[in-house]
C-alpha positions in Angstrom: -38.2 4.8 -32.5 -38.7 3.6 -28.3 -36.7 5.8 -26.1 -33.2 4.8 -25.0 -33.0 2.7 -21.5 -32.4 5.0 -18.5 -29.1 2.8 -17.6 -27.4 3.9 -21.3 -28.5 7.8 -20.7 -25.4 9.8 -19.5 -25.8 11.6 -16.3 -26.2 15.1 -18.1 -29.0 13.6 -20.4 -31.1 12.2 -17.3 -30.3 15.1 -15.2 -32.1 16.9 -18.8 -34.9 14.9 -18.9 -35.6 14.9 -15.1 -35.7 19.0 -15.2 -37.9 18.6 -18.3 -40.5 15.5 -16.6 -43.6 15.2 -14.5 -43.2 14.7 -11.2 -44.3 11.0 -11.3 -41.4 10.2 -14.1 -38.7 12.5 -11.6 -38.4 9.7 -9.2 -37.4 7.0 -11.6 -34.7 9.2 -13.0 -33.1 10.2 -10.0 -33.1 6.9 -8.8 -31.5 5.8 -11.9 -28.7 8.8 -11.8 -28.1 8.0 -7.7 -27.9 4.6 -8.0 -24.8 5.0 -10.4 -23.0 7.3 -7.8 -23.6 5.5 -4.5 -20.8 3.7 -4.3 -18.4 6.5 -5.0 -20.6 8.9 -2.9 -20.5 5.7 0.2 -16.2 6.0 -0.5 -16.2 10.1 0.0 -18.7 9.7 3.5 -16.5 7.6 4.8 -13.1 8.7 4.1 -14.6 12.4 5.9 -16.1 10.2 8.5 -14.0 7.5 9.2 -17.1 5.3 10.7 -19.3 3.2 8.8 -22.3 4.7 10.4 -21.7 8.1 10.5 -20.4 7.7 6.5 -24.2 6.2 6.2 -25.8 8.5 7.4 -24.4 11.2 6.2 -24.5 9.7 2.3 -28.4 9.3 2.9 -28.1 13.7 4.1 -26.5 13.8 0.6 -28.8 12.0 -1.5 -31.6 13.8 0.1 -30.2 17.3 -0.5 -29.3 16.2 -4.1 -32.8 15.4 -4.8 -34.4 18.4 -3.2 -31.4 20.3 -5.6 -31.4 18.3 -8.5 -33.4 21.0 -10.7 -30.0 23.2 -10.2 -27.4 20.8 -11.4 -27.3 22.2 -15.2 -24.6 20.3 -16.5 -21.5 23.2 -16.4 -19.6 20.3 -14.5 -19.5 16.5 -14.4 -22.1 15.2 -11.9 -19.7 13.8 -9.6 -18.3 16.7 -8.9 -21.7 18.5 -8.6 -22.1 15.4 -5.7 -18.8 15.3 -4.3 -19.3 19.4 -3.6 -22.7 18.7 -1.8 -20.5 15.8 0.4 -17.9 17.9 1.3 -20.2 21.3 2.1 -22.6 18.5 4.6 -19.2 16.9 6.4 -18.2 20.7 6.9 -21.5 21.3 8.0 -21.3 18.4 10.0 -18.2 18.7 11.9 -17.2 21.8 12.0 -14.4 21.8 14.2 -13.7 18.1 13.3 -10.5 18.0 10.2 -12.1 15.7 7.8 -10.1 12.6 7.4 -9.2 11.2 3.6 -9.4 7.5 4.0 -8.4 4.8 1.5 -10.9 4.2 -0.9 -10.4 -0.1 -0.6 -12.1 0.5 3.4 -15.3 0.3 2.3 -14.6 -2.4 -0.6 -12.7 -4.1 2.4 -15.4 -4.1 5.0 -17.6 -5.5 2.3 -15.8 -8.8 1.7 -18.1 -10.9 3.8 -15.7 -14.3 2.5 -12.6 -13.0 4.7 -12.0 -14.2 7.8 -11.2 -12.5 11.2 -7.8 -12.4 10.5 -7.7 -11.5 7.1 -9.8 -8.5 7.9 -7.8 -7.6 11.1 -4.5 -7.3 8.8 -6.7 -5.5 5.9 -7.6 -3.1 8.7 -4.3 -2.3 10.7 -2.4 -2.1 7.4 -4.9 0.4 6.3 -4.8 2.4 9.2 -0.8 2.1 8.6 -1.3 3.6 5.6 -3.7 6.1 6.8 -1.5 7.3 9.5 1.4 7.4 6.3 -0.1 9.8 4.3 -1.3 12.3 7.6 1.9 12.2 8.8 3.5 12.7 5.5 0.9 15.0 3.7 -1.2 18.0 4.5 -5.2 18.5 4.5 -5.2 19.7 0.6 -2.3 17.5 -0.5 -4.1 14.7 0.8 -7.2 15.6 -0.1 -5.8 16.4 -4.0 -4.2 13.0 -4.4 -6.8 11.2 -3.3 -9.8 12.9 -5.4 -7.2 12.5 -8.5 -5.4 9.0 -7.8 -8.5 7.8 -5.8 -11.5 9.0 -8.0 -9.8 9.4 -11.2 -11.0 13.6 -10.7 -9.2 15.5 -13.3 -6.5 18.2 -11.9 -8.8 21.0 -13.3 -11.7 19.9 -11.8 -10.3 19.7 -8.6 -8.5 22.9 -8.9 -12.1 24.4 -9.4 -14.1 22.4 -6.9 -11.4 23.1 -3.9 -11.4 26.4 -5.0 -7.1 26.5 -5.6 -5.8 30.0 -5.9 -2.1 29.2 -6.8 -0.6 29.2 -9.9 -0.5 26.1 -11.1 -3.5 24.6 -8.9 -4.1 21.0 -8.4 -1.0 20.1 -10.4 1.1 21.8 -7.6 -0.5 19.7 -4.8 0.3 16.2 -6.8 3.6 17.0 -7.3 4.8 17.7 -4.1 2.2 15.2 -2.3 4.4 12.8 -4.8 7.8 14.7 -3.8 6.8 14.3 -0.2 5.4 10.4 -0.3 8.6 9.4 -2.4 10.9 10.9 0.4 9.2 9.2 3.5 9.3 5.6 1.8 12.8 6.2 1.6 13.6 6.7 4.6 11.0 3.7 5.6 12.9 1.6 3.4 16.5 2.8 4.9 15.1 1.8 8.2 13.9 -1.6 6.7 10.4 -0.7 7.6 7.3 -1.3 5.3 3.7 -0.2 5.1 
């Protein structure tokens, strides 16, 4: 019986076999388990970033670290998060003194759409910079941070209560509900003022 394509092998069974392979067959599967993640890897650079090129650059830092680390990543967690704890330990690294901005996930899916014209992307732009300056003004760092990795990423609560490292009680769970408490009150009083986002 032939072996099973790379593209149907789950992260944790290429992850396996790349521990297990020669070093000629590594490259292959790493570039097969990257290439699913670059997108959402792209998303997490930028929203620390906030710049296109810096978000680049610093997703390439993250790919190359997760290669030289690869042999480590035993499958104890999903892969993403594996990733998105190598991203947020480089922008740390990065910017030390800089408080790593959450941006919408649609920027990048935004800047992409080549078909819109100037104005199009102008309003796509100030309305997500509206938005932007919504939740900073409305949330804090780990509430934003939470809602975003959960609502964003789909990133279950427990996984994010593990990978933020979340002391209280009730971990992630308590950071959605009052990020949700919190975002609930400010659009009504946007909407009393007849404002909108």
């Amino acid at each position: 019986m032939g072996r099973m394509p790379l593209r149907e092998v789950s992260d944790d069974g290429l992850a396996e076999q790349y521990r297990r392979s020669s070093p000629d067959a590594r490259l292959a599967l790493a570039e097969q388990l990257f290439a699913r993640h670059y997108e959402r890897v792209a998303r997490w650079c930028f929203r620390f970033t906030g710049d296109r090129e810096a978000a680049a650059d610093l997703a390439q830092e993250v790919f190359l670290k997760a290669h030289r680390h690869l042999d480590s990543f035993k499958g104890t967690s999903r892969f993403s998060t594996w990733l998105y704890s190598i991203v947020r330990n480089e922008a740390l690294n990065r910017m030390p003194r800089a408080k790593p901005e959450l941006q919408d996930e649609r920027a990048l899916e935004n800047v992409a759409a080549a078909d819109d014209g100037p104005e199009d992307l102008a309003t796509r732009e100030s309305r997500r910079r509206r938005l932007m300056e919504f939740l900073s003004a409305t949330l804090d760092k780990t509430e934003r941070e939470v809602f975003t990795l959960h609502y964003g990423d789909d990133m279950p609560l427990d996984t994010i209560t593990r990978l933020l490292r979340l002391e209280n009680a009730s971990g992630a769970k308590a950071y959605i509900v009052s990020a949700r408490r919190k975002l609930a009150r400010a659009t009504e009083r946007l909407r009393a003022r007849g404002e909108t986002l």
